[in-house]
CHARMM internal coordinates of N, CA and C (Angstrom, degrees):
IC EDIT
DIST 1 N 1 CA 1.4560
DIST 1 CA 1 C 1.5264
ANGL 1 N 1 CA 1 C 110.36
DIST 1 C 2 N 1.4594
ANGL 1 CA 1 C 2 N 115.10
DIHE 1 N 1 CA 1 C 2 N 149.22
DIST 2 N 2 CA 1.5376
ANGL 1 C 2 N 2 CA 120.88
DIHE 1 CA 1 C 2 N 2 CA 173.86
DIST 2 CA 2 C 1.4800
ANGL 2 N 2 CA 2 C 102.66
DIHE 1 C 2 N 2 CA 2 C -114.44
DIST 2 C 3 N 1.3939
ANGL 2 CA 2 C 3 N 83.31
DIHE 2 N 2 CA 2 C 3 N 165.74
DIST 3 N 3 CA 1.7850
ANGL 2 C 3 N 3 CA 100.53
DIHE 2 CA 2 C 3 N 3 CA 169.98
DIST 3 CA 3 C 1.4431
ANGL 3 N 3 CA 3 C 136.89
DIHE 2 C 3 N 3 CA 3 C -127.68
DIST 3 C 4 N 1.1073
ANGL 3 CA 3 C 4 N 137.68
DIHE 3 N 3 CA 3 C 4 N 93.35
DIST 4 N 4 CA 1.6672
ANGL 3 C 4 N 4 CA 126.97
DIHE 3 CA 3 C 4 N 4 CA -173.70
DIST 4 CA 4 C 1.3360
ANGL 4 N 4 CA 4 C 107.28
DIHE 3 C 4 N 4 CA 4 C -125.84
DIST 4 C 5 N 1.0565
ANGL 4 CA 4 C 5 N 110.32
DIHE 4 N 4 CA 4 C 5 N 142.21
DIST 5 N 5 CA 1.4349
ANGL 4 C 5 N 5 CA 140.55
DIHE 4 CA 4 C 5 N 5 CA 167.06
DIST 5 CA 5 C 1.4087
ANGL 5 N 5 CA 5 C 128.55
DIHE 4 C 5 N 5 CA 5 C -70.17
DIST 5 C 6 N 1.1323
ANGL 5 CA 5 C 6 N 135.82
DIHE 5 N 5 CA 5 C 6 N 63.01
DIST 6 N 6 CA 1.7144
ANGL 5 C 6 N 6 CA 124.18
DIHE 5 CA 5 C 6 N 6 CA -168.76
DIST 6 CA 6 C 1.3302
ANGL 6 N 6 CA 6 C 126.18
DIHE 5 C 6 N 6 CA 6 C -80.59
DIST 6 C 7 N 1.6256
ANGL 6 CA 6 C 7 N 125.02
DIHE 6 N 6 CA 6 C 7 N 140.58
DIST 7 N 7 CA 1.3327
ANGL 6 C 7 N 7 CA 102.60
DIHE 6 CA 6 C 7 N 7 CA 165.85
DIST 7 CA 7 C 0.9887
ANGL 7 N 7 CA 7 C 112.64
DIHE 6 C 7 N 7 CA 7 C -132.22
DIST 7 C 8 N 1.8356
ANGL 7 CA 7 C 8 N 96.22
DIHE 7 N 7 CA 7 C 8 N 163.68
DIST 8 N 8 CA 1.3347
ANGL 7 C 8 N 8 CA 101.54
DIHE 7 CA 7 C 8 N 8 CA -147.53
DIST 8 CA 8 C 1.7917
ANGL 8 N 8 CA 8 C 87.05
DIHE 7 C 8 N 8 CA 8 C -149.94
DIST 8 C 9 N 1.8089
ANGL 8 CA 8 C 9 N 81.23
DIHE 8 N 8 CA 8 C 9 N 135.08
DIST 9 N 9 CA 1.4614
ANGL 8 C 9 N 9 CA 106.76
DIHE 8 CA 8 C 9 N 9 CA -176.99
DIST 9 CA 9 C 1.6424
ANGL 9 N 9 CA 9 C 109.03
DIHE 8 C 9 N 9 CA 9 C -69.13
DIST 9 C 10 N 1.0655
ANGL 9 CA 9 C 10 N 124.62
DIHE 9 N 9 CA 9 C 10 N 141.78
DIST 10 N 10 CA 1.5344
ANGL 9 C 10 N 10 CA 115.82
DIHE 9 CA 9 C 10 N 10 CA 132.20
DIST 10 CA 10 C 1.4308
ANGL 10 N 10 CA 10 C 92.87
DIHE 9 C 10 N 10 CA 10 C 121.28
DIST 10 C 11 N 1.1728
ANGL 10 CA 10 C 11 N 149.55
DIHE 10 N 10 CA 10 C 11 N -9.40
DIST 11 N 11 CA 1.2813
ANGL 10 C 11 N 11 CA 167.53
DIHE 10 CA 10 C 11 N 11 CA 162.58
DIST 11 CA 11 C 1.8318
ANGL 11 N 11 CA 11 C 114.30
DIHE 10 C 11 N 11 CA 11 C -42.91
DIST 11 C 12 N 0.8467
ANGL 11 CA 11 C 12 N 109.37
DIHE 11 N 11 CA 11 C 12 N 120.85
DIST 12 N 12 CA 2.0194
ANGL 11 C 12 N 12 CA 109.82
DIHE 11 CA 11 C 12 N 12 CA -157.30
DIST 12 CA 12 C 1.3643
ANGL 12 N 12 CA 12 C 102.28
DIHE 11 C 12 N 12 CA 12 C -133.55
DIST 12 C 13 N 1.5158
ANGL 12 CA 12 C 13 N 130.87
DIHE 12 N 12 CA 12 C 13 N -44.84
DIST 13 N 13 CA 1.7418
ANGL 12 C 13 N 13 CA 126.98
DIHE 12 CA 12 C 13 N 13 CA -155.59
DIST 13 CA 13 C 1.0526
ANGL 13 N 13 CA 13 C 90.44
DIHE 12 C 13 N 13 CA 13 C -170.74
DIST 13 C 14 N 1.6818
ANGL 13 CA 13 C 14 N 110.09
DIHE 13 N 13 CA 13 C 14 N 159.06
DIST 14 N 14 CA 1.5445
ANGL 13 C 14 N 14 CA 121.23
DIHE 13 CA 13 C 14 N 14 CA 151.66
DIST 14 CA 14 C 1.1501
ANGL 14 N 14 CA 14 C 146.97
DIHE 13 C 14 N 14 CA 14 C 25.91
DIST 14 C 15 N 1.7750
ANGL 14 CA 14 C 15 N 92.60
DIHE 14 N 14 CA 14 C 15 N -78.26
DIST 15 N 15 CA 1.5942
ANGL 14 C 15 N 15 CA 98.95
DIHE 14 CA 14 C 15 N 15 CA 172.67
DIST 15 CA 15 C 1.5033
ANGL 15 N 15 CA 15 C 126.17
DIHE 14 C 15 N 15 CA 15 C -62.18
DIST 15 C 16 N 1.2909
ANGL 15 CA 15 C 16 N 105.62
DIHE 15 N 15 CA 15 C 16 N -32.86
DIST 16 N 16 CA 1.6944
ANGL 15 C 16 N 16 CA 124.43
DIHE 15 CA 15 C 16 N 16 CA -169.91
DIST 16 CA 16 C 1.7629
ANGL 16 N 16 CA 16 C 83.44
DIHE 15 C 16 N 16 CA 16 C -93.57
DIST 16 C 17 N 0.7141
ANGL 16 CA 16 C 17 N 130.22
DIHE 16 N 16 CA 16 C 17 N 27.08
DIST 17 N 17 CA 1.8387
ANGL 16 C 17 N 17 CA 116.30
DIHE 16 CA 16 C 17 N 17 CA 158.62
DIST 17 CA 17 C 1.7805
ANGL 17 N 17 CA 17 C 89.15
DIHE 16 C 17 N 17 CA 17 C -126.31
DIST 17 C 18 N 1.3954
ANGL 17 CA 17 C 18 N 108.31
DIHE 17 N 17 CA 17 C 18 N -41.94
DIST 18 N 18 CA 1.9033
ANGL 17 C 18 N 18 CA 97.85
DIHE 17 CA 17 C 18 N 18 CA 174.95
DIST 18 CA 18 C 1.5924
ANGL 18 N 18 CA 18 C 113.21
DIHE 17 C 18 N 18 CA 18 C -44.92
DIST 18 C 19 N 1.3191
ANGL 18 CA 18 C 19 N 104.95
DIHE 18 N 18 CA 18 C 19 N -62.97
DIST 19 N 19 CA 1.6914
ANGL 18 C 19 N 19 CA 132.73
DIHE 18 CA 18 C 19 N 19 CA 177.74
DIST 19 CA 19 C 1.3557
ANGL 19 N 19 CA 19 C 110.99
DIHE 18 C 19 N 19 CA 19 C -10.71
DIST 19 C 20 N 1.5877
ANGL 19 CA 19 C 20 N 99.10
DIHE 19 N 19 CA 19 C 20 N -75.61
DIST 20 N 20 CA 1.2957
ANGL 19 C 20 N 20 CA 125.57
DIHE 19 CA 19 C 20 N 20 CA -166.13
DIST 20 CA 20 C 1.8158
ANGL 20 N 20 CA 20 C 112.60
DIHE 19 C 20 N 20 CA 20 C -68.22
DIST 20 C 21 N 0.9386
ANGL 20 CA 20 C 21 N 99.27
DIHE 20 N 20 CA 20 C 21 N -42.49
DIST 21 N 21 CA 1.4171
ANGL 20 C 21 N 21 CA 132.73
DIHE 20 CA 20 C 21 N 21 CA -146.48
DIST 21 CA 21 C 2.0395
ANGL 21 N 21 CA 21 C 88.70
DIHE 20 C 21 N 21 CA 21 C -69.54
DIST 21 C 22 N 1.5028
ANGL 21 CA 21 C 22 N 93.41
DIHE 21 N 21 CA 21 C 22 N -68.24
DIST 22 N 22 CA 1.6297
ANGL 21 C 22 N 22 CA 114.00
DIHE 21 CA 21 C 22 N 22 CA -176.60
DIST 22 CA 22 C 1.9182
ANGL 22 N 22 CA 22 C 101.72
DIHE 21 C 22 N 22 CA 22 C -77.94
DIST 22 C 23 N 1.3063
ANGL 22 CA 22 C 23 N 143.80
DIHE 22 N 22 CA 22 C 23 N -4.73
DIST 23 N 23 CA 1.4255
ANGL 22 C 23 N 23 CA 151.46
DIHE 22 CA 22 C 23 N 23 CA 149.61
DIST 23 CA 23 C 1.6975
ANGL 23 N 23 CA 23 C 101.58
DIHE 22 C 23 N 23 CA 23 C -54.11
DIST 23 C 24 N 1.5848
ANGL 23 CA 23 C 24 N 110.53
DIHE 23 N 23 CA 23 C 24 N -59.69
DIST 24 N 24 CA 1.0652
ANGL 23 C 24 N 24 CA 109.45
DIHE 23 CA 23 C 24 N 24 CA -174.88
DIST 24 CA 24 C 1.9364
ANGL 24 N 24 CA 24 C 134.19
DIHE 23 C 24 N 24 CA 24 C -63.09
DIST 24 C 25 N 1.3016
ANGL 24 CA 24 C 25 N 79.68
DIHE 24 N 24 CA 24 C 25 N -40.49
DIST 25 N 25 CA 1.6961
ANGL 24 C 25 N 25 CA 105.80
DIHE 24 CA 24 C 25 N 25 CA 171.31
DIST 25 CA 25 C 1.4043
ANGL 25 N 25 CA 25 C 119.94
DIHE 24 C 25 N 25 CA 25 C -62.06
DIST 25 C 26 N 1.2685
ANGL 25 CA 25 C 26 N 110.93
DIHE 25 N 25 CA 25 C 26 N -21.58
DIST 26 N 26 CA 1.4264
ANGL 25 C 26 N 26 CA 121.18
DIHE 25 CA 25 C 26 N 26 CA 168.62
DIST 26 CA 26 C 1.4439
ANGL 26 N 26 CA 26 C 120.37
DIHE 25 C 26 N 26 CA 26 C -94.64
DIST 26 C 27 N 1.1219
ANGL 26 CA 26 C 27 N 134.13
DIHE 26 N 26 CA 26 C 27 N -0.59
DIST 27 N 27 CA 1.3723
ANGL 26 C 27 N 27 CA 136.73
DIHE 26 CA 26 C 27 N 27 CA 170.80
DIST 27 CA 27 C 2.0272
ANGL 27 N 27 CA 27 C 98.15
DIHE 26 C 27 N 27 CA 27 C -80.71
DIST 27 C 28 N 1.2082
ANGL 27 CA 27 C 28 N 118.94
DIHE 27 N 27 CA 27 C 28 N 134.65
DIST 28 N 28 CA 1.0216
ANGL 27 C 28 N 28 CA 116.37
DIHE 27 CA 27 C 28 N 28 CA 179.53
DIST 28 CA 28 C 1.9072
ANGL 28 N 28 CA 28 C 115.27
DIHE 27 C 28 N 28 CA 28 C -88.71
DIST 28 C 29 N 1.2811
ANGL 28 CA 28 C 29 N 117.93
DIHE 28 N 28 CA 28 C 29 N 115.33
DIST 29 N 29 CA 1.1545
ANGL 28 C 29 N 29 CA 163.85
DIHE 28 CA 28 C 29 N 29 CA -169.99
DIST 29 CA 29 C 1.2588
ANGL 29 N 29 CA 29 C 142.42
DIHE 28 C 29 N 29 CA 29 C 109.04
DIST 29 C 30 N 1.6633
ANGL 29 CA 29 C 30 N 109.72
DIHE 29 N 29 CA 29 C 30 N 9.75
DIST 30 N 30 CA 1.3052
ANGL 29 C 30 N 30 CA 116.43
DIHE 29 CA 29 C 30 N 30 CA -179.54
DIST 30 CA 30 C 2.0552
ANGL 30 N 30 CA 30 C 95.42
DIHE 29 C 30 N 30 CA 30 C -78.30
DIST 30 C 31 N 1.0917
ANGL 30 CA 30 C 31 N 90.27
DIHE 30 N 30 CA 30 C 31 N 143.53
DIST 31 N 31 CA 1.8489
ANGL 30 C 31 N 31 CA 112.34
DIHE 30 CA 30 C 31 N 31 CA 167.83
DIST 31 CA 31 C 1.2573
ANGL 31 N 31 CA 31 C 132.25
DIHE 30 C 31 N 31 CA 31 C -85.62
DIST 31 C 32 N 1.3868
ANGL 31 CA 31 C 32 N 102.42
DIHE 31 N 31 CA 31 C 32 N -53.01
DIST 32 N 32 CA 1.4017
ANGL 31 C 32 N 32 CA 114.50
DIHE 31 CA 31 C 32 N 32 CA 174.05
DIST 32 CA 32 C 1.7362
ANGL 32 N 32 CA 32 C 107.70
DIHE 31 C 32 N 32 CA 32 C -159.48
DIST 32 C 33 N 1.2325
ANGL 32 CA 32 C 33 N 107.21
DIHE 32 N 32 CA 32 C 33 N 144.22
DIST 33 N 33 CA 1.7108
ANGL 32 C 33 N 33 CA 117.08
DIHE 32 CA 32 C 33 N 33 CA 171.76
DIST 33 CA 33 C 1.7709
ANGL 33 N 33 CA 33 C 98.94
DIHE 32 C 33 N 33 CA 33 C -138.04
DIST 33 C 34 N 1.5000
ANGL 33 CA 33 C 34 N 97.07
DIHE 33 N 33 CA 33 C 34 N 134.25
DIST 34 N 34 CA 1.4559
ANGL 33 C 34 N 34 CA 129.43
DIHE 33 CA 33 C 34 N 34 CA -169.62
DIST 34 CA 34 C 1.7593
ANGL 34 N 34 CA 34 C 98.28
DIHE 33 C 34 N 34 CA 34 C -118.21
DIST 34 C 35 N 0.9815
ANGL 34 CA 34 C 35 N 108.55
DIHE 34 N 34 CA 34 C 35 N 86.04
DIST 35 N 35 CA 1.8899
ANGL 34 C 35 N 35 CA 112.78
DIHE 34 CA 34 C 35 N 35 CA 162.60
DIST 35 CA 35 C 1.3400
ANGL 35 N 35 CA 35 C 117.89
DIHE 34 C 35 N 35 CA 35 C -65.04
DIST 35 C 36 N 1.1288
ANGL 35 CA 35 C 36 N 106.35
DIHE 35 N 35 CA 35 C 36 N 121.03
DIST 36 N 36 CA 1.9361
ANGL 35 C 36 N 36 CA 122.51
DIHE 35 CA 35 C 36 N 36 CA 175.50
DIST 36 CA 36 C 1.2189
ANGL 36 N 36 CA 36 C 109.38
DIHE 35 C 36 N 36 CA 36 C -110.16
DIST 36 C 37 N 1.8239
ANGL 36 CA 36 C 37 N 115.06
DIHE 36 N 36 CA 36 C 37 N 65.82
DIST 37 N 37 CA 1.5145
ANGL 36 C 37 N 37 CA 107.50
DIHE 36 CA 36 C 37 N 37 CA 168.53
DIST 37 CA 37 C 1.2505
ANGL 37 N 37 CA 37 C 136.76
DIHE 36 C 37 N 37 CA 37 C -51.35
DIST 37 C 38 N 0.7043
ANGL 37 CA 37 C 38 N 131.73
DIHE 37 N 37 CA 37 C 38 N 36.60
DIST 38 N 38 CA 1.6602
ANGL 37 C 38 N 38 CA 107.72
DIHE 37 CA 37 C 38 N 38 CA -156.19
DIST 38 CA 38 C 2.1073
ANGL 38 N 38 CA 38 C 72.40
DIHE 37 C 38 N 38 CA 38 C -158.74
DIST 38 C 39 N 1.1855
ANGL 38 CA 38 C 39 N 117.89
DIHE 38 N 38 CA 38 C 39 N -53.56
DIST 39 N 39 CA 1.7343
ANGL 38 C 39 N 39 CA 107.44
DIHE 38 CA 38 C 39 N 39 CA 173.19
DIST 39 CA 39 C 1.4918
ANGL 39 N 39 CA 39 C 123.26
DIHE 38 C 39 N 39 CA 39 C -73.83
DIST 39 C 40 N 1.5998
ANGL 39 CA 39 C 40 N 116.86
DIHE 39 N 39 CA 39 C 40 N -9.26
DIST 40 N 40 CA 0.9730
ANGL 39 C 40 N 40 CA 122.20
DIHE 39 CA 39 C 40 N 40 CA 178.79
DIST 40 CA 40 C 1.5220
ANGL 40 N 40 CA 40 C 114.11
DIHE 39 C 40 N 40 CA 40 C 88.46
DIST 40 C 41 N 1.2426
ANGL 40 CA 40 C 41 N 114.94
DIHE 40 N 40 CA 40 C 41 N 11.84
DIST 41 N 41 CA 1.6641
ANGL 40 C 41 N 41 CA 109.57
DIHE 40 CA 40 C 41 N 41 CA -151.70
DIST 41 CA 41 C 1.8278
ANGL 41 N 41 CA 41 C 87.05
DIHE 40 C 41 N 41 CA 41 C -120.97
DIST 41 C 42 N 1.3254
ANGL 41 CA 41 C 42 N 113.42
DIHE 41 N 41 CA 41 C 42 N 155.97
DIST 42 N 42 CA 1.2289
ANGL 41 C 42 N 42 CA 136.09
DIHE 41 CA 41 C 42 N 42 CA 154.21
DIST 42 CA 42 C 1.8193
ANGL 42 N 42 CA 42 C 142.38
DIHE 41 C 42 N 42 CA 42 C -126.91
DIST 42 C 43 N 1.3046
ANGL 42 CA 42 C 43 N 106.67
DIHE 42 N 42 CA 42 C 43 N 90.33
DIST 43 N 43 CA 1.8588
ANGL 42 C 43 N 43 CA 124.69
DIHE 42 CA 42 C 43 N 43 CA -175.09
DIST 43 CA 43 C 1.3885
ANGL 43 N 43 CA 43 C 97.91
DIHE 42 C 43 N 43 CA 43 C -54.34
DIST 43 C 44 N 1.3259
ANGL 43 CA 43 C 44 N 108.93
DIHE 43 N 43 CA 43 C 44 N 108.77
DIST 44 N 44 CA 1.9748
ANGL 43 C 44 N 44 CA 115.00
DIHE 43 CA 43 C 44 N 44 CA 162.65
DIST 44 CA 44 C 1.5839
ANGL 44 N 44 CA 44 C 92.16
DIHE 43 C 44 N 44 CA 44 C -114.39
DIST 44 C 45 N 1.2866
ANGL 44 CA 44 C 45 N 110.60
DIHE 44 N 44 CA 44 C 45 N 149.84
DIST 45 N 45 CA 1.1619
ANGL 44 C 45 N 45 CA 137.13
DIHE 44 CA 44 C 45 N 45 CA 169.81
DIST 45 CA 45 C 1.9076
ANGL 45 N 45 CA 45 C 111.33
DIHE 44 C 45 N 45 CA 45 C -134.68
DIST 45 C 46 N 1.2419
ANGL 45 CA 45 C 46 N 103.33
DIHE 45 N 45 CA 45 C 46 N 109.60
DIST 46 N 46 CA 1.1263
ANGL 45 C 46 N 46 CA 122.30
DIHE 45 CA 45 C 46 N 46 CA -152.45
DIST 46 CA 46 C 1.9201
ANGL 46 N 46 CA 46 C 126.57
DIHE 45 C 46 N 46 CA 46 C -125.43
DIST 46 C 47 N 1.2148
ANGL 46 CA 46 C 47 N 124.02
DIHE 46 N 46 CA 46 C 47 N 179.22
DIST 47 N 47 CA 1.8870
ANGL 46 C 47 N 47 CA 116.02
DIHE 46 CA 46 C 47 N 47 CA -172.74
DIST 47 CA 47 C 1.1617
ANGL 47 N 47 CA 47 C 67.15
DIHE 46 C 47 N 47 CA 47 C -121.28
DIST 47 C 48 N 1.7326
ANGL 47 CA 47 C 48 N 124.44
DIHE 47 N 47 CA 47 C 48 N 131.39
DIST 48 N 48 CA 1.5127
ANGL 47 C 48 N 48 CA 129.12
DIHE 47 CA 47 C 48 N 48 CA 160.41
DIST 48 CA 48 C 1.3852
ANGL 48 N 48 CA 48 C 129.39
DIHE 47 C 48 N 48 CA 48 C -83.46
DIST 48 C 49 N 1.7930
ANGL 48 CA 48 C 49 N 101.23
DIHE 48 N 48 CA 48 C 49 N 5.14
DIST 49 N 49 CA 1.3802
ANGL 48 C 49 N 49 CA 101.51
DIHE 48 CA 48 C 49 N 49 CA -175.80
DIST 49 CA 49 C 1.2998
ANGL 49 N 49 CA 49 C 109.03
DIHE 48 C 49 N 49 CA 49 C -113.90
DIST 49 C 50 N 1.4503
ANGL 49 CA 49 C 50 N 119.26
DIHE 49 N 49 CA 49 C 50 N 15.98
DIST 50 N 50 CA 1.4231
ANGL 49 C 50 N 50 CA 158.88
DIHE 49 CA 49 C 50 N 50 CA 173.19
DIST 50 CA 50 C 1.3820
ANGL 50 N 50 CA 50 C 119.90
DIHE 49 C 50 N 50 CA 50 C -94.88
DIST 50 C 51 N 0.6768
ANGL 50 CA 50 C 51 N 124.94
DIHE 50 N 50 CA 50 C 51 N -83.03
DIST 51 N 51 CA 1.8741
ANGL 50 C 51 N 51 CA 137.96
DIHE 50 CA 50 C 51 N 51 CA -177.12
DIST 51 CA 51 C 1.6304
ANGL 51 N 51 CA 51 C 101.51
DIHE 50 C 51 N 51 CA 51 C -113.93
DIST 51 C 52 N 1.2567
ANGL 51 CA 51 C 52 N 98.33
DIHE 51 N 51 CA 51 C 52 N 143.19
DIST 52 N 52 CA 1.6945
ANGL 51 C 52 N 52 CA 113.29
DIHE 51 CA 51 C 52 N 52 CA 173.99
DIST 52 CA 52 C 1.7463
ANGL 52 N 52 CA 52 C 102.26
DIHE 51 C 52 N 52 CA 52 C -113.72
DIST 52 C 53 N 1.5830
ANGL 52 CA 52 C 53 N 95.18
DIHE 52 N 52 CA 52 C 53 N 158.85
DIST 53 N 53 CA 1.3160
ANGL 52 C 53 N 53 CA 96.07
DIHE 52 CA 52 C 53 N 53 CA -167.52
DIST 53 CA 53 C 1.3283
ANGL 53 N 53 CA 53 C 104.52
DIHE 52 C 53 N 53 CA 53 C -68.70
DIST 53 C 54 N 1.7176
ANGL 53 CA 53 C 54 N 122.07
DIHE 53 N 53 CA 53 C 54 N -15.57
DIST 54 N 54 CA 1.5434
ANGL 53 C 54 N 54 CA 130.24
DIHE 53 CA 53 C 54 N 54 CA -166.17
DIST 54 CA 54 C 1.7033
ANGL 54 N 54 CA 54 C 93.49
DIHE 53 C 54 N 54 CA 54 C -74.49
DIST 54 C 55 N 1.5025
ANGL 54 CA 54 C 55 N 119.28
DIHE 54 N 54 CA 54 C 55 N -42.40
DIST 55 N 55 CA 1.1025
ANGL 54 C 55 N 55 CA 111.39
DIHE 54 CA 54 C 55 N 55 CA -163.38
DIST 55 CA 55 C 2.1541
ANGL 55 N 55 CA 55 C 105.14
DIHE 54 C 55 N 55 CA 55 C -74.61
DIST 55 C 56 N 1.3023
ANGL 55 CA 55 C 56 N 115.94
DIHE 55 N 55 CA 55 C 56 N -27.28
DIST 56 N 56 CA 1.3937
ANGL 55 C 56 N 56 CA 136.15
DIHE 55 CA 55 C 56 N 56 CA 171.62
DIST 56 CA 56 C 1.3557
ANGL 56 N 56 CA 56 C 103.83
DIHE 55 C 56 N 56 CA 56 C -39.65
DIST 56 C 57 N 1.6130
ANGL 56 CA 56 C 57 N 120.14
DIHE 56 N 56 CA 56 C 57 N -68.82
DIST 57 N 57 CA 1.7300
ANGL 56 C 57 N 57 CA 141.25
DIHE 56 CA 56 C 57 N 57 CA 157.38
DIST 57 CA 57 C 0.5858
ANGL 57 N 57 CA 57 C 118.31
DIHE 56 C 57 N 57 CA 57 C -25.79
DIST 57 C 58 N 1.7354
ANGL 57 CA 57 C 58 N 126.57
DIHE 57 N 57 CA 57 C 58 N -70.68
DIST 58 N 58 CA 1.4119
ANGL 57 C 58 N 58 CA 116.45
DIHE 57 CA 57 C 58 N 58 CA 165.55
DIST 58 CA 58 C 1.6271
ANGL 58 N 58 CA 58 C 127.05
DIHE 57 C 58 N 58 CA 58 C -57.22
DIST 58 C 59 N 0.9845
ANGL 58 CA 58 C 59 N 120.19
DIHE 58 N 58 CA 58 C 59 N -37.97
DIST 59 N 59 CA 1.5456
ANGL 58 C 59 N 59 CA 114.95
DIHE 58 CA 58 C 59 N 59 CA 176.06
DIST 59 CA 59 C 1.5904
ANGL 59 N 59 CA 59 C 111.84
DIHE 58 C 59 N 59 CA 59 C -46.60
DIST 59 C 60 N 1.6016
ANGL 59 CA 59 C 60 N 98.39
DIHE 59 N 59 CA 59 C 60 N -51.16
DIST 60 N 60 CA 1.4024
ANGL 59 C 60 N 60 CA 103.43
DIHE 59 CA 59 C 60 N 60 CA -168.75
DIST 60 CA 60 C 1.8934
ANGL 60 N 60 CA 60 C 108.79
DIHE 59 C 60 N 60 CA 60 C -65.93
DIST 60 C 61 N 0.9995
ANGL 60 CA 60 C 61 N 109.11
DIHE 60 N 60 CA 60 C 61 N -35.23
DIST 61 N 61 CA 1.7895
ANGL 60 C 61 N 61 CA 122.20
DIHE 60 CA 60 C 61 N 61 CA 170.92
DIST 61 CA 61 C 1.2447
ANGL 61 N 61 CA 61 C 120.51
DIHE 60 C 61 N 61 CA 61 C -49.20
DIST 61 C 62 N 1.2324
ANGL 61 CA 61 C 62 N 111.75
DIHE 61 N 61 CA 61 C 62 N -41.93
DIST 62 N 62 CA 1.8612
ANGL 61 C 62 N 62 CA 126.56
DIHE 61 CA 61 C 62 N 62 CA -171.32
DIST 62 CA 62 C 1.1369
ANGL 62 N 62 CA 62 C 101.74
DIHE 61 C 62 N 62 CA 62 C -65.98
DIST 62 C 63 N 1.9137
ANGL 62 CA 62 C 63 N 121.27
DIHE 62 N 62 CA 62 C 63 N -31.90
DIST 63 N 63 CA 1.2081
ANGL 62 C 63 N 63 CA 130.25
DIHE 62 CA 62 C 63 N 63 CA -173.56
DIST 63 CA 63 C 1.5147
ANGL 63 N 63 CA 63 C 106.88
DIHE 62 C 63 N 63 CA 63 C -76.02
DIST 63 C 64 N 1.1027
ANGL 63 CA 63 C 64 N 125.40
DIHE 63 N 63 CA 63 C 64 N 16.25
DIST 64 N 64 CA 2.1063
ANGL 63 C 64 N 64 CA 122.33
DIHE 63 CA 63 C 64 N 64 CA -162.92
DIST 64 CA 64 C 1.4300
ANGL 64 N 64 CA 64 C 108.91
DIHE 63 C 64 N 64 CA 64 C 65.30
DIST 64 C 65 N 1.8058
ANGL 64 CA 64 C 65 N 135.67
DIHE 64 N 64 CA 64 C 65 N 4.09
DIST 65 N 65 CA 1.2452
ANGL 64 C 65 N 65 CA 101.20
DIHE 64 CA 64 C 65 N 65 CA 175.11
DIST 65 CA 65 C 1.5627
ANGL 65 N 65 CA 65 C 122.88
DIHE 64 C 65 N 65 CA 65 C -106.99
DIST 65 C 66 N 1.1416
ANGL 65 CA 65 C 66 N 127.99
DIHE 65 N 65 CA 65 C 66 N -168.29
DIST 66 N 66 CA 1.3722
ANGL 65 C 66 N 66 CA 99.30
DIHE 65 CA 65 C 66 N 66 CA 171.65
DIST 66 CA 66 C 1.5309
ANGL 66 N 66 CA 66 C 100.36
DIHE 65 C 66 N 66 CA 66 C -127.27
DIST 66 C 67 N 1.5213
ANGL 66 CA 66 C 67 N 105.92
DIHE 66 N 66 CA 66 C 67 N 160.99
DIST 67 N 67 CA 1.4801
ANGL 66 C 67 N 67 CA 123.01
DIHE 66 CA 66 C 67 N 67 CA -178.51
DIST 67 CA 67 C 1.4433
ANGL 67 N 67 CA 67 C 117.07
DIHE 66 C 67 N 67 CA 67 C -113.87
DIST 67 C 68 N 1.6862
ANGL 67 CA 67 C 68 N 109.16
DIHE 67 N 67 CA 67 C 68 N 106.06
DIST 68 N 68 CA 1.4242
ANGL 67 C 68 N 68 CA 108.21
DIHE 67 CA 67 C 68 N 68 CA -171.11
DIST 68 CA 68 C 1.5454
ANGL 68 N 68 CA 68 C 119.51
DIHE 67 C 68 N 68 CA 68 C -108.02
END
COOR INIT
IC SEED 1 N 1 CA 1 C
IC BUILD
């Protein structure tokens, strides 16, 4: 398993921690994602020969936020 941290702009309440949170969980090999609203940051722990962090970005993007 890997680990990265992303952050990601634009993130405000709840819903946008649901958003993101359940985008990620649905890409097949992510494990677990831990939302840190309030730092802006998002912990995926992930199979790297599964999901790329490019494909992670985009998930999280489709949702309106951005990943910097």
């Amino acid at each position: 398993m890997e680990k990265v941290t992303l952050n990601v702009k634009g993130m405000t309440c709840g819903h946008c921690e649901k958003a993101v949170r359940t985008a990620l969980e649905e890409l097949d090999g992510v494990s677990k994602v831990l939302v840190h609203l309030k730092e802006g940051k998002v912990d995926v722990e992930f199979e790297g020969g599964k999901v790329s962090n490019n494909q992670m970005k985009e998930a999280i993007e489709e949702q309106g936020y951005d990943v910097v």
